[in-house]
N, CA, C and O atoms as a GROMACS GRO file, in nm:
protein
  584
    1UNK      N    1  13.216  -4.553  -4.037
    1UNK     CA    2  13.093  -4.521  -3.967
    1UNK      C    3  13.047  -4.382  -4.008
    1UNK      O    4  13.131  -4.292  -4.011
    2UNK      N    5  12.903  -4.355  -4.044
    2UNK     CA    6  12.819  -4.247  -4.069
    2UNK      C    7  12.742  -4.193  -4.004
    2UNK      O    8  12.631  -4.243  -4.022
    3UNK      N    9  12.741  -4.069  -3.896
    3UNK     CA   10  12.629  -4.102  -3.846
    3UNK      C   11  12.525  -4.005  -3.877
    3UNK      O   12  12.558  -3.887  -3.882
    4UNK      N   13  12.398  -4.040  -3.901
    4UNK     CA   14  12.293  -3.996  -3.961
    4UNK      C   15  12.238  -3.875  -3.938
    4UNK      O   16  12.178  -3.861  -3.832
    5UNK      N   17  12.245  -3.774  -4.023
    5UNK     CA   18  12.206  -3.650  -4.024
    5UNK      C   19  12.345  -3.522  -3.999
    5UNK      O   20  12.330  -3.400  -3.994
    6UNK      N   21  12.461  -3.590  -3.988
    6UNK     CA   22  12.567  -3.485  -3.978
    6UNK      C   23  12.634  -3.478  -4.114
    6UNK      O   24  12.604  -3.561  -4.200
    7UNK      N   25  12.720  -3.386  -4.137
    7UNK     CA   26  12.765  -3.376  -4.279
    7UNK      C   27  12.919  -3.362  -4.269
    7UNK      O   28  12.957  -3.331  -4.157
    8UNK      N   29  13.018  -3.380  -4.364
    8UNK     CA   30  13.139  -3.337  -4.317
    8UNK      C   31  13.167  -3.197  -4.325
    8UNK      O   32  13.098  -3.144  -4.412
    9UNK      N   33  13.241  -3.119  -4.266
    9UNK     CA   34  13.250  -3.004  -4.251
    9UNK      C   35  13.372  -2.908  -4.215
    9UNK      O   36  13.458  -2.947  -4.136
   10UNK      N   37  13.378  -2.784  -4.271
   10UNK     CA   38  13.555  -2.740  -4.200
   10UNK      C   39  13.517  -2.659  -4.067
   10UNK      O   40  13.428  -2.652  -3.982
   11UNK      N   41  13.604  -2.620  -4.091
   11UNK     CA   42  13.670  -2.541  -3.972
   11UNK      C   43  13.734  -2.458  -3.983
   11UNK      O   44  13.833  -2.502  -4.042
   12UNK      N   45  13.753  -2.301  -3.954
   12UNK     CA   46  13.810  -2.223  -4.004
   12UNK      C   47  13.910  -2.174  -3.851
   12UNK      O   48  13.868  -2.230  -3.749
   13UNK      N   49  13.990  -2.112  -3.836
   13UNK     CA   50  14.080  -2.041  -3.758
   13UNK      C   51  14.168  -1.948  -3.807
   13UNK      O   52  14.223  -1.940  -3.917
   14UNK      N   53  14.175  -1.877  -3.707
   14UNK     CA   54  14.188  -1.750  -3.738
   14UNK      C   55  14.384  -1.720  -3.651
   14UNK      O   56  14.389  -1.745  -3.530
   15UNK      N   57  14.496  -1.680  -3.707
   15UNK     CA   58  14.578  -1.664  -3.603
   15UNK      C   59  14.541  -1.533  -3.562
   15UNK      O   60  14.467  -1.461  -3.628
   16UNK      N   61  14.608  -1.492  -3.420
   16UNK     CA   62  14.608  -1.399  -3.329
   16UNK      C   63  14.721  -1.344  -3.256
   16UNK      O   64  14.820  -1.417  -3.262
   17UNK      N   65  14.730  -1.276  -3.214
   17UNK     CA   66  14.864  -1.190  -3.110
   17UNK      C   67  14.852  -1.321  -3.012
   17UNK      O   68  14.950  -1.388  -2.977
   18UNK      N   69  14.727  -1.344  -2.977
   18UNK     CA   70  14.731  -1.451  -2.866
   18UNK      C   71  14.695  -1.603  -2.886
   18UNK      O   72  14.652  -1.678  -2.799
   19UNK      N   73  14.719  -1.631  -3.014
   19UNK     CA   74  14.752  -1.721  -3.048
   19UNK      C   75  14.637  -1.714  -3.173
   19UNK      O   76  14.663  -1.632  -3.261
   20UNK      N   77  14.483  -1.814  -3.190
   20UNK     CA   78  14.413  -1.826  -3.242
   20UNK      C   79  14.303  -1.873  -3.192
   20UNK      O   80  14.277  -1.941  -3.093
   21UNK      N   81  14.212  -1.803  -3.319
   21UNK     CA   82  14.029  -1.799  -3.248
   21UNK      C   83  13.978  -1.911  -3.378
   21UNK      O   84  14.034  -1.945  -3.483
   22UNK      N   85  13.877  -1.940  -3.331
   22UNK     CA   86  13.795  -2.020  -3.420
   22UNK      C   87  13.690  -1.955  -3.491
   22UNK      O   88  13.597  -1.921  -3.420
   23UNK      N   89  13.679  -1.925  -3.633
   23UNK     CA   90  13.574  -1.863  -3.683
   23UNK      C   91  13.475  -1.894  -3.683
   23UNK      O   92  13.468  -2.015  -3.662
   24UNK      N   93  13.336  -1.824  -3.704
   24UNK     CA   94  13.215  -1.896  -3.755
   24UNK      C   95  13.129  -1.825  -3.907
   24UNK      O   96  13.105  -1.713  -3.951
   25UNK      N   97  13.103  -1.971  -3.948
   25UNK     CA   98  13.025  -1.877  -4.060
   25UNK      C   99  12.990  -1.759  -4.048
   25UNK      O  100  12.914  -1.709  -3.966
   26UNK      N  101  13.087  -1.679  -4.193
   26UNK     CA  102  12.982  -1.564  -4.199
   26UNK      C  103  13.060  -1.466  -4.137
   26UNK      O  104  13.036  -1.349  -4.164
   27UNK      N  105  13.139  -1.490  -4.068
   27UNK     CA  106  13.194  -1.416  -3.978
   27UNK      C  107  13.296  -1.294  -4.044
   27UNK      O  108  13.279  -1.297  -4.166
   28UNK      N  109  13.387  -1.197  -4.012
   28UNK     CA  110  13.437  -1.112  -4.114
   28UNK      C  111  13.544  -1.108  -4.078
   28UNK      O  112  13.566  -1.090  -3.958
   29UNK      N  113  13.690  -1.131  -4.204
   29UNK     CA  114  13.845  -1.098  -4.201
   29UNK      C  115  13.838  -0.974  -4.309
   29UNK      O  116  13.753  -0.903  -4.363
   30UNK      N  117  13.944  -0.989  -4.306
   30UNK     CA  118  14.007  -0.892  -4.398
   30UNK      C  119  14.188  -0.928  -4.444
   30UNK      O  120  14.258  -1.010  -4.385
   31UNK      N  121  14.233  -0.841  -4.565
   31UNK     CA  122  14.333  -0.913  -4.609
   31UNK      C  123  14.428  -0.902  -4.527
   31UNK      O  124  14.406  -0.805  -4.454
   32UNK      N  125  14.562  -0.975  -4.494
   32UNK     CA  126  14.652  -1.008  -4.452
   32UNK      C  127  14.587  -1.155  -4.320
   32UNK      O  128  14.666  -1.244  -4.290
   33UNK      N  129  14.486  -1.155  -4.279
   33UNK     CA  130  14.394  -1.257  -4.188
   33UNK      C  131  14.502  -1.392  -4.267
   33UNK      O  132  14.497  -1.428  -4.385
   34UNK      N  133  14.618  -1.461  -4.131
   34UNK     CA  134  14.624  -1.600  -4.170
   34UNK      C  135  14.530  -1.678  -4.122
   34UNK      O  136  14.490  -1.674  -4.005
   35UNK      N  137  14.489  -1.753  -4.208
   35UNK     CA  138  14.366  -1.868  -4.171
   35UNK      C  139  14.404  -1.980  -4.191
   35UNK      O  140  14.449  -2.008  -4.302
   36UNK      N  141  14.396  -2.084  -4.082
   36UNK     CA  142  14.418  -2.236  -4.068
   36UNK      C  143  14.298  -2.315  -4.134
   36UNK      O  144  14.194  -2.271  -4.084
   37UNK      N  145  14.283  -2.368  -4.184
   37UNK     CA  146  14.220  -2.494  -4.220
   37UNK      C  147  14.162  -2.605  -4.162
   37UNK      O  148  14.247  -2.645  -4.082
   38UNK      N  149  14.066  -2.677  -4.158
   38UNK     CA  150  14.081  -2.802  -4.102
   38UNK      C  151  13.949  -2.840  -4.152
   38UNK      O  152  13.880  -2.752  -4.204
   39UNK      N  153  13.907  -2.959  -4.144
   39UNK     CA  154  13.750  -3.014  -4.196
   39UNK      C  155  13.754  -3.201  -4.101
   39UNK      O  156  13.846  -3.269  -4.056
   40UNK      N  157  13.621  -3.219  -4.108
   40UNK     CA  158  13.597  -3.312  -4.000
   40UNK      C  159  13.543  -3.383  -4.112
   40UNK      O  160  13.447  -3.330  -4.170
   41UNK      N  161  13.590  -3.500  -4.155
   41UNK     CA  162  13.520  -3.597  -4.265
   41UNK      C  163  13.388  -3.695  -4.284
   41UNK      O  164  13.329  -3.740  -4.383
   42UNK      N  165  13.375  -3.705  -4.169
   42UNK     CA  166  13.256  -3.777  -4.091
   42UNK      C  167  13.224  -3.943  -4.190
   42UNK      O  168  13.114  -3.983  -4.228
   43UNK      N  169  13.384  -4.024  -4.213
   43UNK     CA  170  13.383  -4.121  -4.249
   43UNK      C  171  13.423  -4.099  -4.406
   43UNK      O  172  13.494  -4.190  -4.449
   44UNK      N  173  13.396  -4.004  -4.491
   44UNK     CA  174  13.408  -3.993  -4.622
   44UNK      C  175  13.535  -3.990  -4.623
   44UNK      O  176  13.609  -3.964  -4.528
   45UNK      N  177  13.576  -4.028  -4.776
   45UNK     CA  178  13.717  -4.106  -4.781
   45UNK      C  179  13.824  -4.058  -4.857
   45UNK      O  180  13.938  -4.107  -4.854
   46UNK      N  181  13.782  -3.944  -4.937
   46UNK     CA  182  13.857  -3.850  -5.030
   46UNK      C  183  13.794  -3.722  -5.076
   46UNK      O  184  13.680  -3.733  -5.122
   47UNK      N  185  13.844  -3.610  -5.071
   47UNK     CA  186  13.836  -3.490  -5.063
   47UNK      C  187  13.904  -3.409  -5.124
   47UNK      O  188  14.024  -3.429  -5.146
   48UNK      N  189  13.828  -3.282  -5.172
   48UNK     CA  190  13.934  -3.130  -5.200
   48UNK      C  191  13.821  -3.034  -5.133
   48UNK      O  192  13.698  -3.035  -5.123
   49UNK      N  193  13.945  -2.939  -5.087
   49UNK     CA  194  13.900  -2.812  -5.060
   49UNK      C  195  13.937  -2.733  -5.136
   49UNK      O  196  14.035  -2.758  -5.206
   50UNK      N  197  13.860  -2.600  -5.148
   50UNK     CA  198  13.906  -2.465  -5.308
   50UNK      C  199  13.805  -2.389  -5.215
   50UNK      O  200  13.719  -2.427  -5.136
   51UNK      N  201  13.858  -2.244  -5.260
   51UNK     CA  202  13.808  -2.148  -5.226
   51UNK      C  203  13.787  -2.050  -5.341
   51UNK      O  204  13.861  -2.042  -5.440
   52UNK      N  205  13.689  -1.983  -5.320
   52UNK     CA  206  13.697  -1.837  -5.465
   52UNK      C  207  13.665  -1.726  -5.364
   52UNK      O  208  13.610  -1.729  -5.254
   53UNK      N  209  13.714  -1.634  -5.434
   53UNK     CA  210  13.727  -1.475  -5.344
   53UNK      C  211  13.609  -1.392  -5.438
   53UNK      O  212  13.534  -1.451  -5.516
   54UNK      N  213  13.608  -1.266  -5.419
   54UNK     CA  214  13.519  -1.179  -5.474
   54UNK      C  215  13.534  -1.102  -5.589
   54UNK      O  216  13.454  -1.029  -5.648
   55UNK      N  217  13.703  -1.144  -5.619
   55UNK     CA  218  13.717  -1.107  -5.764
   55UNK      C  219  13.717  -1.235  -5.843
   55UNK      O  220  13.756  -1.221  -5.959
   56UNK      N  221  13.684  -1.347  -5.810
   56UNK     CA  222  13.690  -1.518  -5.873
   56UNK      C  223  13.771  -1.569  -5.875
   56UNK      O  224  13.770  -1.670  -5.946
   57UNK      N  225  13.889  -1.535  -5.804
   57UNK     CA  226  13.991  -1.543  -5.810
   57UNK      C  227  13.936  -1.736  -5.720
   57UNK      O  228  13.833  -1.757  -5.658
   58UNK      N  229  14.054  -1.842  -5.751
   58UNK     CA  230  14.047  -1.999  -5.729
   58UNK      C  231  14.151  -2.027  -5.669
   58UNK      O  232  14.252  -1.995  -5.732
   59UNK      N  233  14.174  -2.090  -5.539
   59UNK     CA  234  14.257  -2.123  -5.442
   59UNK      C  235  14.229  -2.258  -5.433
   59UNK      O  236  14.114  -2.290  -5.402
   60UNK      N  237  14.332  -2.364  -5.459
   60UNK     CA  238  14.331  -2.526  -5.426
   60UNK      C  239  14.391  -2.521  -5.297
   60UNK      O  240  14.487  -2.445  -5.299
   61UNK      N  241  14.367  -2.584  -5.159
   61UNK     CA  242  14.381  -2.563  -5.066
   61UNK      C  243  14.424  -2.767  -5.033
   61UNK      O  244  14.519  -2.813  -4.970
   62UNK      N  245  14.328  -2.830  -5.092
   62UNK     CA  246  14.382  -2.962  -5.038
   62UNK      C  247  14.313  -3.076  -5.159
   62UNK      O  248  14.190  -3.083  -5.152
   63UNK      N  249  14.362  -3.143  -5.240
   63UNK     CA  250  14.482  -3.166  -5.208
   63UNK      C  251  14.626  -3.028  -5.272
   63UNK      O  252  14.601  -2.975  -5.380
   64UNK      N  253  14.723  -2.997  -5.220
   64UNK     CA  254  14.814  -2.924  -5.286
   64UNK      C  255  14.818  -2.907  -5.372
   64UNK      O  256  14.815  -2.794  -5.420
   65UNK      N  257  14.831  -3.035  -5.450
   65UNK     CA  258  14.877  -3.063  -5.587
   65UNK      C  259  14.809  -3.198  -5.621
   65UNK      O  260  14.728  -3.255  -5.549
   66UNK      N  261  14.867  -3.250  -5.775
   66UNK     CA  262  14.785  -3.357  -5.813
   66UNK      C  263  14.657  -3.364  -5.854
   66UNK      O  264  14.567  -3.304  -5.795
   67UNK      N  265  14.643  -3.423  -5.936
   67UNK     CA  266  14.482  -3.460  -6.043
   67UNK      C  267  14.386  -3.572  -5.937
   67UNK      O  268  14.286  -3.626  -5.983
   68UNK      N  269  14.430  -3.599  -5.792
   68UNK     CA  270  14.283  -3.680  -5.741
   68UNK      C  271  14.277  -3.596  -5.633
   68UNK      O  272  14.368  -3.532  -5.581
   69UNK      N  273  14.112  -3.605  -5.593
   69UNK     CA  274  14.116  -3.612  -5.458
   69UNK      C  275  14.250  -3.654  -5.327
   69UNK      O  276  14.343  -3.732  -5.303
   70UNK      N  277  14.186  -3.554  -5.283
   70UNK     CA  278  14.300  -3.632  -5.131
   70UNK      C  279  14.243  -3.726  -5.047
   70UNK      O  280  14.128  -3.710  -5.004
   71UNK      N  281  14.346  -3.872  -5.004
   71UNK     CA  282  14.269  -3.940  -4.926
   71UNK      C  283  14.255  -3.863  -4.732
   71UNK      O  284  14.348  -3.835  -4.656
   72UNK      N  285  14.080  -3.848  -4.705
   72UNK     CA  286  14.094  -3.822  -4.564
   72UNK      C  287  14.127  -3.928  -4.432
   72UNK      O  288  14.131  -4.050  -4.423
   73UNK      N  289  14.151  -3.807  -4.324
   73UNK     CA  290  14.141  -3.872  -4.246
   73UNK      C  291  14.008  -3.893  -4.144
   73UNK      O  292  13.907  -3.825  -4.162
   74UNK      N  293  14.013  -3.961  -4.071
   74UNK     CA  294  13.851  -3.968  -4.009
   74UNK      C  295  13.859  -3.955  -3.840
   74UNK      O  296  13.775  -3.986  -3.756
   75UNK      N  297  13.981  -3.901  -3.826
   75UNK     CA  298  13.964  -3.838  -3.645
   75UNK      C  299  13.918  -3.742  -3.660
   75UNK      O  300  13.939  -3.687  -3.768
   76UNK      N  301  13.828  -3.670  -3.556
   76UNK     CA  302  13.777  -3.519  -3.545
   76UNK      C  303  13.822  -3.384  -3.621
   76UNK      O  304  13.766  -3.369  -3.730
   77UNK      N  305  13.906  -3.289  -3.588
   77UNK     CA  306  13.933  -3.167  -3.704
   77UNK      C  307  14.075  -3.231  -3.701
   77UNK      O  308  14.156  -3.255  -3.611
   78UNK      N  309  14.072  -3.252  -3.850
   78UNK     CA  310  14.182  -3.256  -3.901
   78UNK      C  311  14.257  -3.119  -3.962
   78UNK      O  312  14.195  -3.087  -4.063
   79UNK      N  313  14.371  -3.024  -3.936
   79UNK     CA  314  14.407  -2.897  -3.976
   79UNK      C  315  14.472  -2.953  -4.090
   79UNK      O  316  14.505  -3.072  -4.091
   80UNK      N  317  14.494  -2.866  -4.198
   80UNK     CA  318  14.569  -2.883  -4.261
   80UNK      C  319  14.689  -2.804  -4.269
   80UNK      O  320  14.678  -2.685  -4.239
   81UNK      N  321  14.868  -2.872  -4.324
   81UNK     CA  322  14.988  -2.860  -4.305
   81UNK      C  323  14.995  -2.709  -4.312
   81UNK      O  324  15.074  -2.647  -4.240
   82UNK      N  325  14.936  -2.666  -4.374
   82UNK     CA  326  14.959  -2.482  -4.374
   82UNK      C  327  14.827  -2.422  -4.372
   82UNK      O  328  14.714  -2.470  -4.358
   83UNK      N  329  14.882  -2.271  -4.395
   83UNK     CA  330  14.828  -2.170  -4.327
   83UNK      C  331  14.779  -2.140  -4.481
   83UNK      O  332  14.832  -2.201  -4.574
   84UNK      N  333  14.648  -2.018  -4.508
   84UNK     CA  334  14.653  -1.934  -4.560
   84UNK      C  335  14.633  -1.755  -4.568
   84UNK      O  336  14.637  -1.687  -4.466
   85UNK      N  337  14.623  -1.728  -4.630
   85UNK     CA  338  14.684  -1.563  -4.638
   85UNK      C  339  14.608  -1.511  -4.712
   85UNK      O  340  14.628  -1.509  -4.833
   86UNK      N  341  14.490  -1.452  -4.649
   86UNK     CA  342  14.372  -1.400  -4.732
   86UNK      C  343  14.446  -1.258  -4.806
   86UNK      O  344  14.527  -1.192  -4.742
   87UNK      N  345  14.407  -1.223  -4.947
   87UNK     CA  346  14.452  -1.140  -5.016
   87UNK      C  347  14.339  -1.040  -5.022
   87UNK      O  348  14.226  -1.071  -4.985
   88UNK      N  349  14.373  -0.899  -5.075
   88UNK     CA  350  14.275  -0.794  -5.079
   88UNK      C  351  14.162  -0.792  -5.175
   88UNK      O  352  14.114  -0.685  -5.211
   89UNK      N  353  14.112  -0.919  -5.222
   89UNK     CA  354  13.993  -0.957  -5.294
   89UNK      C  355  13.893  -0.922  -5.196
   89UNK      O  356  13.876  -0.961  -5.080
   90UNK      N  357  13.806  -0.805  -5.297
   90UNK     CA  358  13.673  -0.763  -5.172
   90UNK      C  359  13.568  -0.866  -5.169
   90UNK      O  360  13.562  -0.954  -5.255
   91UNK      N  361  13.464  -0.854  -5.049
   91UNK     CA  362  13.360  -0.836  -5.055
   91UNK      C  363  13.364  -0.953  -4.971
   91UNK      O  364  13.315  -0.930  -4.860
   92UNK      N  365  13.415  -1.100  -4.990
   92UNK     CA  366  13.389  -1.242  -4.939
   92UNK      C  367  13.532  -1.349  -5.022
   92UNK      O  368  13.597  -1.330  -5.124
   93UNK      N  369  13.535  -1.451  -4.926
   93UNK     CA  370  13.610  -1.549  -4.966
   93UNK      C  371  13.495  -1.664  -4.892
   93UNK      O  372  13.459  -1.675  -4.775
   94UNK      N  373  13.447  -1.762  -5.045
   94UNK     CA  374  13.396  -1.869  -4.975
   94UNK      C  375  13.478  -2.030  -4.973
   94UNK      O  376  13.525  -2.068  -5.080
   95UNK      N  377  13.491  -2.109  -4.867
   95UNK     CA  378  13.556  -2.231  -4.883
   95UNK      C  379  13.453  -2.340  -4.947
   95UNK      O  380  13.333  -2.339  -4.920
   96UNK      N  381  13.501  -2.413  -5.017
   96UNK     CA  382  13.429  -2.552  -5.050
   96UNK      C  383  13.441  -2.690  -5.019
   96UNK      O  384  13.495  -2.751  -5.112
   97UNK      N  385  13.418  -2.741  -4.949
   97UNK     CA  386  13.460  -2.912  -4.902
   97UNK      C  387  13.409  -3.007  -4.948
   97UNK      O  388  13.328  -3.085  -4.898
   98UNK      N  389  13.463  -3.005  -5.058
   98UNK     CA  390  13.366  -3.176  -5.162
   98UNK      C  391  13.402  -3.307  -5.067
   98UNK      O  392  13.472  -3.323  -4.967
   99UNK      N  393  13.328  -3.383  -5.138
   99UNK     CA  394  13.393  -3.501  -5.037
   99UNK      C  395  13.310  -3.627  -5.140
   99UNK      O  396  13.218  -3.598  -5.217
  100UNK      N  397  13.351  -3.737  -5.127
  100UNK     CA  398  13.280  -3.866  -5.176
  100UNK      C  399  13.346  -3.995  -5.116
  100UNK      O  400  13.446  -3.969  -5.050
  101UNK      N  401  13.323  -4.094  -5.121
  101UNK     CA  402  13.373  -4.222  -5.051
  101UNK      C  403  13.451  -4.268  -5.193
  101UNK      O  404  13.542  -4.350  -5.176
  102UNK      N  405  13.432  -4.238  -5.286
  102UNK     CA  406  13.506  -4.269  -5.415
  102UNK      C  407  13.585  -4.203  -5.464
  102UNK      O  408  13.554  -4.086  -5.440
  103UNK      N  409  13.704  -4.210  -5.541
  103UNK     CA  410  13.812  -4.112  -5.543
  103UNK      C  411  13.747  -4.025  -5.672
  103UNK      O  412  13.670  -4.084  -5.748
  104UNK      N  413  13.772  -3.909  -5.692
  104UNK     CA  414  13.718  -3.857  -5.803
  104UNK      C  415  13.847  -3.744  -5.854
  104UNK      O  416  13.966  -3.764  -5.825
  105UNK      N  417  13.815  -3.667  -5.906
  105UNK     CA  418  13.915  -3.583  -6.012
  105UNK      C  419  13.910  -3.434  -5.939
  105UNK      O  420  13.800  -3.381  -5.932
  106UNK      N  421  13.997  -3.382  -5.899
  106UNK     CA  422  14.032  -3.234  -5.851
  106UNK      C  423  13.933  -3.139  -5.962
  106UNK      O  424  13.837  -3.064  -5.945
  107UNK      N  425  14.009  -3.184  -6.077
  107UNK     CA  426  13.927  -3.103  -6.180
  107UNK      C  427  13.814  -3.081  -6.230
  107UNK      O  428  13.790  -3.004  -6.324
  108UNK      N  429  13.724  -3.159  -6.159
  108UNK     CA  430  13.585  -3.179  -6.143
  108UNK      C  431  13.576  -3.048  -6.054
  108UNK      O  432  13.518  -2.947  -6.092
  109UNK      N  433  13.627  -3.058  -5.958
  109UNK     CA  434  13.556  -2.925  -5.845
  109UNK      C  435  13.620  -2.795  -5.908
  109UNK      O  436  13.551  -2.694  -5.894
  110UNK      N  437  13.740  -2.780  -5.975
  110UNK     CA  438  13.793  -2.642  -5.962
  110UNK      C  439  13.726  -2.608  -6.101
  110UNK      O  440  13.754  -2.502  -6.157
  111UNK      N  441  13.624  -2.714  -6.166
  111UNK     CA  442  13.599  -2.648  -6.317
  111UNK      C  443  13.419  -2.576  -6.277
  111UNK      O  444  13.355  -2.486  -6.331
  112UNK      N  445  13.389  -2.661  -6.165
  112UNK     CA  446  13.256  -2.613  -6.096
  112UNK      C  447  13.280  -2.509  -6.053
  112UNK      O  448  13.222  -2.421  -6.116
  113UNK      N  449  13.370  -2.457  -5.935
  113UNK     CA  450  13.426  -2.345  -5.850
  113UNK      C  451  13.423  -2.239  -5.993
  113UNK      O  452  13.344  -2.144  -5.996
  114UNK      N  453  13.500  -2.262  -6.090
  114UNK     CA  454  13.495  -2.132  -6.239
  114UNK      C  455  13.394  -2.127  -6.273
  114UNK      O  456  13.374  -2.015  -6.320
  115UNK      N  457  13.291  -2.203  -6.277
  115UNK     CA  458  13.149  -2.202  -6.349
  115UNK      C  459  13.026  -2.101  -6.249
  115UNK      O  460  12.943  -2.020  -6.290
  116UNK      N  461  13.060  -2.147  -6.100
  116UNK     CA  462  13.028  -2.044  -6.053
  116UNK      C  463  13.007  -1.930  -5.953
  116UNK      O  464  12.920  -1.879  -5.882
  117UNK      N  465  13.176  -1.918  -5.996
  117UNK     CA  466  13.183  -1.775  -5.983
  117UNK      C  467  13.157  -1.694  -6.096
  117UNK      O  468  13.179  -1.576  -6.069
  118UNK      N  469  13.123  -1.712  -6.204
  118UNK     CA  470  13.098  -1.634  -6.349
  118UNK      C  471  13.011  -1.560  -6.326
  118UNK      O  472  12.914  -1.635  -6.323
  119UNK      N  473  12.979  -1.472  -6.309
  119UNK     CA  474  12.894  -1.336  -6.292
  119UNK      C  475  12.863  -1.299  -6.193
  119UNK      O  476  12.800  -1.196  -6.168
  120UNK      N  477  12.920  -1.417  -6.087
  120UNK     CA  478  12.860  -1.340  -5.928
  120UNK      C  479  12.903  -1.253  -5.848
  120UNK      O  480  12.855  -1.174  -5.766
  121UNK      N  481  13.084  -1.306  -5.918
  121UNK     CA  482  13.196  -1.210  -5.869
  121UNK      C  483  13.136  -1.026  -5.906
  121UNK      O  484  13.122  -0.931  -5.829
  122UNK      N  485  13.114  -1.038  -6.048
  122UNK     CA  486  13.012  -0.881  -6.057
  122UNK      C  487  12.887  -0.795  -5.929
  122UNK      O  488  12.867  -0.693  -5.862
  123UNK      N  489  12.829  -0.944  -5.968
  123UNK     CA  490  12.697  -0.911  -5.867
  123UNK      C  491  12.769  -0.868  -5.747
  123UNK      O  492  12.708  -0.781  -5.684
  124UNK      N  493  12.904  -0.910  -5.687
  124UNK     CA  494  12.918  -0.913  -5.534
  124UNK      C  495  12.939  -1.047  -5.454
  124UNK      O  496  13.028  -1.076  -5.374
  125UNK      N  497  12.795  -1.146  -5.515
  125UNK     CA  498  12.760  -1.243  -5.428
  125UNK      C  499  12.852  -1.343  -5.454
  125UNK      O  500  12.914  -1.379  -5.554
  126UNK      N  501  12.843  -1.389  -5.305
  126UNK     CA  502  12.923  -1.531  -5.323
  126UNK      C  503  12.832  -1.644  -5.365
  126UNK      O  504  12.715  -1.655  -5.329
  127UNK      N  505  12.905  -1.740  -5.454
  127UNK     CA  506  12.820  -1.850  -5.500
  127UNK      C  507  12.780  -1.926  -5.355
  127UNK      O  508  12.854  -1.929  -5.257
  128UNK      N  509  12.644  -1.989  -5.363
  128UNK     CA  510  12.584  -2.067  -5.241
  128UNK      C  511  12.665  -2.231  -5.252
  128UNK      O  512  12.706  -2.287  -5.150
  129UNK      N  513  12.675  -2.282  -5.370
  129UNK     CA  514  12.772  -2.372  -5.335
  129UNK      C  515  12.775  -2.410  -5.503
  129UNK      O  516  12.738  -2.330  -5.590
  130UNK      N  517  12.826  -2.545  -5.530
  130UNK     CA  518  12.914  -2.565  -5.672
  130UNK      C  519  12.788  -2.655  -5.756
  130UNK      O  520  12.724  -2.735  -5.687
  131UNK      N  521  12.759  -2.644  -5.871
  131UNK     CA  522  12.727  -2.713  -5.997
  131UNK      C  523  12.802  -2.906  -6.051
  131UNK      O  524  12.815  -2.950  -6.165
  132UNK      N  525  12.840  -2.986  -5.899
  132UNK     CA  526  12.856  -3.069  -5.882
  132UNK      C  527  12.769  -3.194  -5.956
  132UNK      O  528  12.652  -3.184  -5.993
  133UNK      N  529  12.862  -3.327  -5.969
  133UNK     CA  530  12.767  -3.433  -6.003
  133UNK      C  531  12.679  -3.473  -5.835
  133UNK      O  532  12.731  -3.427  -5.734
  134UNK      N  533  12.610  -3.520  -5.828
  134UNK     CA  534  12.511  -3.599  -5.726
  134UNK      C  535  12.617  -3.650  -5.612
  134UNK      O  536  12.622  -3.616  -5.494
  135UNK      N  537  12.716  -3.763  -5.699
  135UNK     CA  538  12.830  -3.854  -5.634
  135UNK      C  539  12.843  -3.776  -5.534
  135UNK      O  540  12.814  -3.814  -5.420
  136UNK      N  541  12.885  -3.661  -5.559
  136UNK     CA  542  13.003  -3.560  -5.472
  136UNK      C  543  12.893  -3.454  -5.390
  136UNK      O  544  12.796  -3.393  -5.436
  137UNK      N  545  12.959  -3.457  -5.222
  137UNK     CA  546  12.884  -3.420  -5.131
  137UNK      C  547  12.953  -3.349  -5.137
  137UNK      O  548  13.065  -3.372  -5.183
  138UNK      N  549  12.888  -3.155  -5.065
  138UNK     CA  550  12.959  -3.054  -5.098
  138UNK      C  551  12.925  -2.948  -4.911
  138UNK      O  552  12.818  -2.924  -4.855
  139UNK      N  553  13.071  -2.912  -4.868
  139UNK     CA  554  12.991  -2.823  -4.761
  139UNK      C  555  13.078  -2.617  -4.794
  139UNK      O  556  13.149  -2.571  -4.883
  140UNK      N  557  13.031  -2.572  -4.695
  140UNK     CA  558  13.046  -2.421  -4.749
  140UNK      C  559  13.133  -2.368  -4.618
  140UNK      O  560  13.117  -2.430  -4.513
  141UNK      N  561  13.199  -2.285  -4.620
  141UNK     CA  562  13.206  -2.178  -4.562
  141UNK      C  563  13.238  -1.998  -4.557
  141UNK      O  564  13.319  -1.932  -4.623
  142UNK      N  565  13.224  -1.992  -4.542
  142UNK     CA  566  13.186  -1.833  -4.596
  142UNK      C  567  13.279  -1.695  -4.481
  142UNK      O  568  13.276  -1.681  -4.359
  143UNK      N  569  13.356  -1.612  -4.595
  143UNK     CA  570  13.422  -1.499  -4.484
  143UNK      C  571  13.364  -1.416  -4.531
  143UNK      O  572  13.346  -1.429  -4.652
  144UNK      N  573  13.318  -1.314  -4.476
  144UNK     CA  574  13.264  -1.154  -4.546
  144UNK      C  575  13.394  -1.042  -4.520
  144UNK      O  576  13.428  -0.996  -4.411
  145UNK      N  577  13.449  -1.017  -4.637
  145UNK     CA  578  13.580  -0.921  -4.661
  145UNK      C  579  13.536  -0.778  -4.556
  145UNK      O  580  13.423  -0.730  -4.550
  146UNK      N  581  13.640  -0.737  -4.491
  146UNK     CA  582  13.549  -0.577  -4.453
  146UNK      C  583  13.667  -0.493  -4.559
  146UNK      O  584  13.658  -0.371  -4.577
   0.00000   0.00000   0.00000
C-alpha cells in the first residue's frame, strides 16, 4: 500500500545523558554526536542509505555490506542495528534514502553520492540530493556541523 502524496523518509536521533532526542532537518551536531538511524518506507521494497560529510567523505549506512539494495521493512520507523559516530568533517553531514520497489545496485547510489559531492565539498555546500536514474526515489536529510 502507497499512500498518495507521502514519500519514504528517515529519521534521525540523537543519543543523550537522558537517553535520546529526535532530530529535525537542518538541525545542528557536532563531532562525537551518536546518531541512530531509522527511515519509514512507505511500502517501497529495497533501499540504501549513504551519507557524505563536508570534506566528501562517503558513509554506507544500509545496506552494511553487499552489492544490492537492502530488502525494507514496511512498519512505521524502522531504526537501524547500529549507531553512528559523526566525525570532525566540517560544515554538514547530509543522509540519502534511495528507495525503489525493484532491487537495484548499491553502486548506483554511492557512485551518484561521489559525483556529487565533487566541488561542493569546496564550496561548503551540501549537495541538495543525488544525480540518480528516474527508477530510484530519493529523500534527504541534512545536519549542519557547528
Amino acid at each position: 500500500m502507497r499512500l498518495k502524496g507521502l514519500r519514504p523518509a528517515l529519521t534521525l536521533f540523537r543519543k543523550t545523558s537522558e537517553g535520546s532526542e529526535t532530530l529535525a532537518d537542518g538541525d545542528a551536531a557536532r563531532a562525537g554526536d551518536l546518531i541512530r538511524i531509522g527511515y519509514r518506507s512507505l511500502g517501497r521494497r529495497y533501499g540504501v542509505i549513504v551519507s557524505l560529510d563536508g570534506r566528501g567523505g562517503l558513509s554506507r549506512h544500509l545496506p552494511q555490506s553487499g552489492a544490492a539494495a537492502a530488502p525494507l521493512q514496511a512498519r512505521g520507523v524502522v531504526l537501524l542495528g547500529h549507531a553512528y559516530q559523526l566525525d570532525d568533517a566540517p560544515a554538514w553531514e547530509r543522509f540519502f534514502f534511495v528507495t525503489a520497489n525493484a532491487p537495484f545496485a548499491v553502486g548506483t547510489v554511492e557512485e551518484a553520492a561521489r559525483k556529487a559531492a565533487s566541488g561542493r565539498t569546496v564550496a561548503g555546500q551540501a549537495p541538495a540530493d543525488l544525480p540518480l536514474p528516474s527508477a530510484l526515489e530519493q529523500s534527504t536529510f541534512l545536519l549542519t556541523k557547528e
